[in-house]
Structures are given as C-alpha cells and as structure tokens.
N, C-alpha and C positions, 0 to 999 in steps of 0.2 A: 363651475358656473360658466356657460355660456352665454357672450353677449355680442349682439349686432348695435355697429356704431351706424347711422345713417346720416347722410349729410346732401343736401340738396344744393347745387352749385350752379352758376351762371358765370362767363366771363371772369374766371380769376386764374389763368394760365400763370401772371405772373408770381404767386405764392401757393399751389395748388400742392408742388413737391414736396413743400417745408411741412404744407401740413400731414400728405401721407407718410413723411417721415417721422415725423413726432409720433403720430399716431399709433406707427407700426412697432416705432422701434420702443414706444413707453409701454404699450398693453403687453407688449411681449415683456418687459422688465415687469409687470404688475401680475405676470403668472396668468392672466385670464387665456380658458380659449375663444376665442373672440373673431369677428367677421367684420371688415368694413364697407360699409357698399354708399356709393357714388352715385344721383341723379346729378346726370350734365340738362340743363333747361335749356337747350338749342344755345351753347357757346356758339361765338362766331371768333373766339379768339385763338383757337386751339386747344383750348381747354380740354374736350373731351379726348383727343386723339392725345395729349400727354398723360391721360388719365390711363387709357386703354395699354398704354405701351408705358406705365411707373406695374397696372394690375398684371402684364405678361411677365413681370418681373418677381413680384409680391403674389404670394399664391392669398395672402388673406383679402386682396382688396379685389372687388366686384365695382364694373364700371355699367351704368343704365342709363339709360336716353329715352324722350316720347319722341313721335316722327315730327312734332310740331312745339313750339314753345307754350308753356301750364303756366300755370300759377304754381306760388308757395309748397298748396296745402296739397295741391293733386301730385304734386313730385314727390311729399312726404308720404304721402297716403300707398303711392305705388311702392317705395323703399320700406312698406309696413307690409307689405304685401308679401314682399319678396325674403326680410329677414328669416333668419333660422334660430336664433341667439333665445335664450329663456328670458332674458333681459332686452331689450330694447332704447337704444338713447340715440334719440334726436338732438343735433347739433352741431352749430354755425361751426363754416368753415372755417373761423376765423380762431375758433379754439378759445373763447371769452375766458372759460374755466381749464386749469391747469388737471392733467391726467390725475396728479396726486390727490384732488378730489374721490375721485371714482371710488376706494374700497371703503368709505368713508359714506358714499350716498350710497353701493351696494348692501352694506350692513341696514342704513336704513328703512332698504325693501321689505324685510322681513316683518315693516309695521307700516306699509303702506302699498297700494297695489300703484300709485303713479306719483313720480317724483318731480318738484321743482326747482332745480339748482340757481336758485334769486342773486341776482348781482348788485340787485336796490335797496342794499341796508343803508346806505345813508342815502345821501340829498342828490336828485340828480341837476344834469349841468344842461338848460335848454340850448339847443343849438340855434334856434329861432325862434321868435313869439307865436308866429304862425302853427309851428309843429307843435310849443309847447299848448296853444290852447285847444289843438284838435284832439291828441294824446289826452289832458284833461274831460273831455268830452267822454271819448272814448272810456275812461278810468269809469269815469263816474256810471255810464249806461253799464258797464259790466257788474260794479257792486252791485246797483239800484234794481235795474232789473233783471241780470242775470244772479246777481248773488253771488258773484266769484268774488273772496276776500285777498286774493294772493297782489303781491306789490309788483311780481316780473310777470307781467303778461306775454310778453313775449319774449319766453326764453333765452339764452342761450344754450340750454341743457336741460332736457325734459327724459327722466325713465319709467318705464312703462312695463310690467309685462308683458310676453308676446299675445299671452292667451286674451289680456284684454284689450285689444285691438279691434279684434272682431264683434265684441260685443257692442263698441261704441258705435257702429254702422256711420263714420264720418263721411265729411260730405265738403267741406270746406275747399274752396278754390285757392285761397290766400293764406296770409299768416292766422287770421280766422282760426284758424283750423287748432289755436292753442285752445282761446278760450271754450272752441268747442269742446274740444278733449278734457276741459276743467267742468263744463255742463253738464255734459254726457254723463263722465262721469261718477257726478252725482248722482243724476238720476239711478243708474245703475248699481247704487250704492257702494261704487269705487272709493277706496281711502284715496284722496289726493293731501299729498302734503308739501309745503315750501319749508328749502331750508335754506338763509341765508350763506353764501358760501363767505370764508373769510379773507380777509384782503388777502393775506400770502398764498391764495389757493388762486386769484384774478389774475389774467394773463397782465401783461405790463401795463396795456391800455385799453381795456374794457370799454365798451359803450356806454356811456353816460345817459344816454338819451334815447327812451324809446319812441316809437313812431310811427302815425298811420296818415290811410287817406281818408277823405269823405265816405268815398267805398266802401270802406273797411267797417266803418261808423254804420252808415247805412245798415249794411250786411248781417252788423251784431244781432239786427231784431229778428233774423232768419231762425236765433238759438233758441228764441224763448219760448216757453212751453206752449 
C-alpha cells in the first residue's frame, strides 16, 4: 500500500523539522511505502527554504509552493493533484493524531472510500464566545442544509482514495473544502465514514476548539445542491 501524506503549511519554520521527522522516521517504522509532499502558502518565515533543504536530504519528502499566497483548500487541492499514493491523507502540520493511528484507519478503507479521523468524542473547550457562537452557526447550516452528520468538520486527518479525488471536481478556496469533500461525496455515492480516534492515539494537546469565519459561514451555501 501506497500512501501520500499532504500537509498544507504557512509560517511554522519554528516546528516544521519535528514534524518531517516524526513523519519520516514513523511511516518508515509502520512499513508503508509512502510520499510526503509539502504546500508552503507563501511563508515569510523561512519555512519553505528549510523545507526545500530537510526534502534534499529525505528522498520521501516533496516541497510545493503557488507564486502567490491561496487559501486552505486551493493548497490542498494542488497537493491532491500532485499525490501518487493509492491512499491519500490530508493533515495538520501540527500531527493532532498520533502515526499509530494510520494501520488501524488503513484497515478501515477497505469499508469506506473516505475517512474521518474525529478528535470530538467528547465536549469541546470554547476558546471564546465569539468563535464558539460562529462554529455553532456553522454546525448547524452543515447538518440542516447540507446534511453532513460528522462531529470534526474540520479535520485533523482526512483519507481518501486517490482515484476519488477527481471525481469530486472540488473547488473550495478555504477549509470549506472539508465539508465539500463530505458533500460531494455523497452525491457521488462515496462511503464517507468518521471514526472517533482514542485518547492514547491524540497527540498531547489536540485542538479543542474548532473554528470559522463569516466567510466560511457565508461560502457553506456555495455546497448546496
């Protein structure tokens, strides 16, 4: 099994190496042949260029850049572009979910063509009333009208086969681009399925709190049929 890791980045020079070292040095211990490939979103931090010079070093890691700063969804969409892997996994650079997940949601494949590795089994923690009543808004137009039941809408860890990628003809500028992917999906008659991940599988400090903007809110109604 073949899989491409893709991970869409901005300004995180200062933990960039920790994570292509987990990355490289865990897939390799988990036997997969595997690819990781890198959208730098116009850093200004040096991000890209210690990407470019950890990937001269690491024959698995692949480093990409637009000429100008994207959004979210158009950095994912080009690293969807460009994978080779039969497998597909979108996710934070920040590594939410621990490696030893992976052969545990890869088994899963085999009963679903896209996967959601959910961090929200229990209660989340708002970081401000503001986020949390916008987030809520959000929640709610995605059940109501789009119909998506899933609790982590926006990811930390999304698998996909490659083959269906192209069927979903995505289009999403921003993080958008999940609950597209959970839309689409359906339509196309995709198995999407979430599977809570378990605490000992959460990196130490997972995000508690997911988050949008007006934008974002706005944009949802772009999905609907």
């Amino acid at each position: 099994m073949h899989i491409s890791i893709l991970i869409v980045v901005a300004n995180l020079k200062h933990r960039i190496g920790t994570t292509c070292e987990i990355l490289d040095h865990g897939l390799k211990n988990l036997n997969f042949d595997y690819e990781i490939l890198f959208f730098d979103n116009a850093s200004r931090d040096g991000t890209k260029a210690l990407l470019e010079d950890i990937a001269s070093r690491r024959g698995h890691i692949k480093v990409f850049s637009g000429a100008k700063r994207c959004g979210f969804g158009a950095g994912l969409r080009s690293l969807l572009e460009k994978a080779q892997g039969d497998i597909v996994v979108c996710c934070e650079a920040s590594l939410p979910i621990k490696l030893d997940a992976l052969p545990f949601l890869v088994e899963k494949m085999n009963d679903a063509d896209v996967i959601i590795a959910s961090r929200f089994k229990d209660r989340m923690t708002a970081t401000s009333v503001q986020e949390t009543f916008l987030f809520r808004i959000y929640r709610l137009i995605c059940q109501v009208c789009l119909k998506i039941p899933f609790r982590d809408l926006h990811p930390g860890l999304v698998m996909m086969y490659r083959e269906v990628f192209p069927a979903l003809e995505l289009r999403s500028q921003s993080k958008n681009i999940f609950p597209e992917i959970f839309t689409r999906s359906r339509r196309k008659n995709f198995s999407v399925q979430e599977f809570p991940v378990e605490k000992r599988l959460l990196a130490p400090n997972p995000p508690l709190q997911q988050s949008c903007s007006l934008a974002d809110i706005v944009n949802l109604f772009e999905l609907k049929d």
